[in-house]
VEXZA-691124 format. One record per residue (C-alpha): residue in one letter; x, y, z. Coordinates in Angstrom, 2 decimals, decimal comma. Example, Ala and Ser with C-alpha at 12.3 -4.5 7.8 and 13.67 -1.06 7.14 Angstrom:
VEXZA-691124
 res      xx      yy      zz
   a   12,30   -4,50    7,80
   s   13,67   -1,06    7,14
***
This chain:
VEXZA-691124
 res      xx      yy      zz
   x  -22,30   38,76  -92,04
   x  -19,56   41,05  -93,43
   x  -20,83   43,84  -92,17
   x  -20,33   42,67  -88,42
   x  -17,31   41,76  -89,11
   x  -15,99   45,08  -90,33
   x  -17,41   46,85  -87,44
   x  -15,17   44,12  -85,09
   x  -12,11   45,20  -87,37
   x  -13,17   48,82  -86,82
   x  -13,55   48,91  -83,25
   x  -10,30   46,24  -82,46
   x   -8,01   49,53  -84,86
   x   -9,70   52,12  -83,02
   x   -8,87   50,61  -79,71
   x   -4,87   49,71  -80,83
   x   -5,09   53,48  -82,19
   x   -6,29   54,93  -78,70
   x   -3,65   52,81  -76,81
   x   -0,86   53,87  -78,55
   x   -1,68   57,49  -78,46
   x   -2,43   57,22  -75,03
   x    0,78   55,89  -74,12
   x    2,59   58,42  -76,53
   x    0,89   61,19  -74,54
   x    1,80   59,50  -70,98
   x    5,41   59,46  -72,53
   x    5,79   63,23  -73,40
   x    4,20   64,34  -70,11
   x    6,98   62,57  -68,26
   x    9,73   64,03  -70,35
   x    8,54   67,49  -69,83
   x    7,87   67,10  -65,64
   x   11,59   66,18  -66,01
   x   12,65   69,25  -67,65
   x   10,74   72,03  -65,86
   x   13,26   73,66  -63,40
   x   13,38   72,84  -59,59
   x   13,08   75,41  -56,92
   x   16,36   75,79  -55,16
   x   16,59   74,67  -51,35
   x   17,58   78,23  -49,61
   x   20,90   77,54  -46,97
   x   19,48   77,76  -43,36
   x   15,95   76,86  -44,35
   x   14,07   73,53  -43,07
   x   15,95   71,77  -45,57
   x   19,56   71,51  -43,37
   x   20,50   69,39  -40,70
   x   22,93   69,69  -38,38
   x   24,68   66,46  -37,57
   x   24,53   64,91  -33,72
   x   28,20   64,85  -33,50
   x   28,57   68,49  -34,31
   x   25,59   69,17  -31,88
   x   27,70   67,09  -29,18
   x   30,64   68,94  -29,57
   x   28,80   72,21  -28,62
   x   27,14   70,88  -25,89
   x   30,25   69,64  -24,50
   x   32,58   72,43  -25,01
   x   30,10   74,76  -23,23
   x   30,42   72,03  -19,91
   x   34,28   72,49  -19,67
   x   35,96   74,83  -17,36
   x   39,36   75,36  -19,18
   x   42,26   77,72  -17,68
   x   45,98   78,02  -19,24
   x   48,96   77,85  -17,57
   x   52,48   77,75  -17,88
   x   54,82   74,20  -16,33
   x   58,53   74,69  -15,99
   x   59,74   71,50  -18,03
   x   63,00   69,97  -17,35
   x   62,46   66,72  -19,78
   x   60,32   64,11  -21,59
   x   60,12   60,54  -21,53
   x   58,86   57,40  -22,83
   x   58,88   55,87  -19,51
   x   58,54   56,11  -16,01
   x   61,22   54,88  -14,60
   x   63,32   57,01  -17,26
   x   62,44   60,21  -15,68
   x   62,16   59,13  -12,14
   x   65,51   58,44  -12,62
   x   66,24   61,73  -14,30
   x   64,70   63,48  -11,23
   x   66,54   61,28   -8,65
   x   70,14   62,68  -10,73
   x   69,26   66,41   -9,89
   x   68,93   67,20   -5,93
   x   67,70   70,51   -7,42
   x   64,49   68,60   -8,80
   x   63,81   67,38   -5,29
   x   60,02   69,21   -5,40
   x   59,50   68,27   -8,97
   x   56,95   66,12  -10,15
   x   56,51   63,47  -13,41
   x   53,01   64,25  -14,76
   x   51,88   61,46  -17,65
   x   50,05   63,16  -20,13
   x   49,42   60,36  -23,21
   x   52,17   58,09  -23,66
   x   54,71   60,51  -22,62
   x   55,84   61,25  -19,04
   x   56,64   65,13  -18,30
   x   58,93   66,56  -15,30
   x   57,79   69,70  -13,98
   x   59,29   71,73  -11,10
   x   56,09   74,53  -11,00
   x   53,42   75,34  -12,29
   x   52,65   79,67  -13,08
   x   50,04   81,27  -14,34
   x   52,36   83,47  -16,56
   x   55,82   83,36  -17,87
   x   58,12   84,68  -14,83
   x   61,33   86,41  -15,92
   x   64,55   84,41  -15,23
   x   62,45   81,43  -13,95
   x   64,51   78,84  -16,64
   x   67,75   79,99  -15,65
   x   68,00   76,21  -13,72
   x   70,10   73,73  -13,30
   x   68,85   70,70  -15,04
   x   68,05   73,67  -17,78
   x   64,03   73,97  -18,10
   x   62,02   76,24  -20,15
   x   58,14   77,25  -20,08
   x   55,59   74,65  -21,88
   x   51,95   75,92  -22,33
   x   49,09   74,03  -21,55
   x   45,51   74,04  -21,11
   x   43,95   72,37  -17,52
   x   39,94   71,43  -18,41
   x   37,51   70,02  -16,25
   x   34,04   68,58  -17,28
   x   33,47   67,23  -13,32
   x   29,74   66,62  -12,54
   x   30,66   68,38   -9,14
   x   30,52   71,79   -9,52
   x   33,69   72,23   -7,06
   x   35,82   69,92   -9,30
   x   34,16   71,54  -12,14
   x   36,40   74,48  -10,99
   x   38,89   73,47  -10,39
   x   41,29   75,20  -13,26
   x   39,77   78,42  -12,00
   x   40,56   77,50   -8,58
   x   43,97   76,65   -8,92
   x   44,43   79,61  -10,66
   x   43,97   81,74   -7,07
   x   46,84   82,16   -5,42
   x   44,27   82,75   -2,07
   x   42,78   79,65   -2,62
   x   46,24   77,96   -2,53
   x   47,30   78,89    0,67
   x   43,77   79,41    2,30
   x   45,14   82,85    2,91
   x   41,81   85,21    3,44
   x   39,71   82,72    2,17
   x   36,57   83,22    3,53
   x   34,02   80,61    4,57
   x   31,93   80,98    1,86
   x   34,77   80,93   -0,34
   x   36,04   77,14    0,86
   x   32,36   75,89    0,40
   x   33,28   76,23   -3,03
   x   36,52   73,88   -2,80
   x   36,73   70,13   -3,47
   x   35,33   68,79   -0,88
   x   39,26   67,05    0,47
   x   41,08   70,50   -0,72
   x   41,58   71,30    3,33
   x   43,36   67,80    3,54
   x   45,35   67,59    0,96
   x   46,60   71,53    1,26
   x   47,92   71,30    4,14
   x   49,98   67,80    3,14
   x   51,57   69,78   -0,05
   x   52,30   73,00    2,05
   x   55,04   70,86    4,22
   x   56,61   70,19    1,00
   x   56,86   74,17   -0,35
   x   55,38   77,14    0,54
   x   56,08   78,55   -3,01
   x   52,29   79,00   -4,87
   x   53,81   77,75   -7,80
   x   55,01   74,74   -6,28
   x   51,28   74,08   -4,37
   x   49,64   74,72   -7,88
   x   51,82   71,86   -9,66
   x   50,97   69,14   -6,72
   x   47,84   70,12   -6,26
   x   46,65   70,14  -10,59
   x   48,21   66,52  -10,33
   x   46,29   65,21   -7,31
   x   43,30   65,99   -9,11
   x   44,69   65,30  -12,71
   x   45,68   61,56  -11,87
   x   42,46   61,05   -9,67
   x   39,71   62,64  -11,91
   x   38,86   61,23  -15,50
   x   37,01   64,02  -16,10
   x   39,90   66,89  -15,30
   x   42,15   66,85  -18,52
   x   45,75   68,44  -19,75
   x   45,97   69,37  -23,58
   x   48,85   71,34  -24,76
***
């Protein structure tokens, strides 16, 4: 039957012949997809994302209470015992106090809010370091405490009303009082008071 058998060649050629141009067409389609041009993502659409770190960082500068002040510095050491015994050497530095802030241990005779005139004319000589005193306290009271410190009323519970001292740690009418037999200079309060709370609270922080 040669006839049959042509018609088999026929339709096997015809089938190979579809396939390949199928697959030819499939090919091109793909290659041109790939070179049409892609609509650019605009900057602030739904395409960014901000990170969770950076989001954290917000969140948790808006929770601090930060004030700056100004600590009369006499020295810095590596160790304790270094400046204690720098501050046992000078009678003058008899009110002074050795604040560790890192791995460093700083003597300070005051604490002002500002820069007073002739202040580091002293004997050991001093000068005026800058820092910042945060607090990111749960209780609101030792939340404010930079702000608080800040008030000279507040410091010596001079006029300071009732509803005023509702708004003080909770021990700030204990401890006062014990710093006040030591010096009735604000300055002096301030520095002793900051580092009752400072060494005490995790959450209160010094950054220079």
């Amino acid at each position: 039957m040669p006839i049959i058998r042509t018609l088999k060649k026929n339709s096997v050629a015809q089938a190979v012949f579809y396939g390949v141009l199928t697959g030819l067409l499939g090919v091109i389609a793909f290659i041109i997809i790939l070179k049409l041009p892609q609509e650019p993502v605009e900057p602030g659409g739904q395409g960014e994302v901000i990170s969770t770190s950076q989001q954290e960082t917000e969140g948790n500068e808006k929770d601090l209470v930060k004030q700056p002040f100004f600590a009369l510095q006499h020295g810095v050491f590596s160790s304790f015992e270094s400046a204690d015994q720098f501050v046992a050497s000078y009678p003058t530095l008899n009110k002074a106090a050795i604040v560790r802030v890192g791995d460093q241990f700083f003597v300070w005779s005051k604490i002002d809010n500002e820069k007073v005139e002739g202040a580091t004319q002293t004997e050991p000589s001093s000068f005026y370091k800058p820092l910042v005193l945060s607090s990111s306290c749960p209780k609101q009271a030792e939340k404010q405490l930079p702000i608080t410190l800040k008030d000279a009323k507040t410091l010596t519970l001079d006029r300071v009303t009732s509803e005023q001292q509702a708004d003080l740690p909770e021990d700030w009418s204990v401890i006062l009082p014990e710093i006040q037999k030591l010096s009735e200079n604000t300055s002096i309060i301030r520095l002793h008071a900051l580092i009752n709370y400072y060494e005490r609270l995790d959450c209160v922080k010094i950054d220079f």
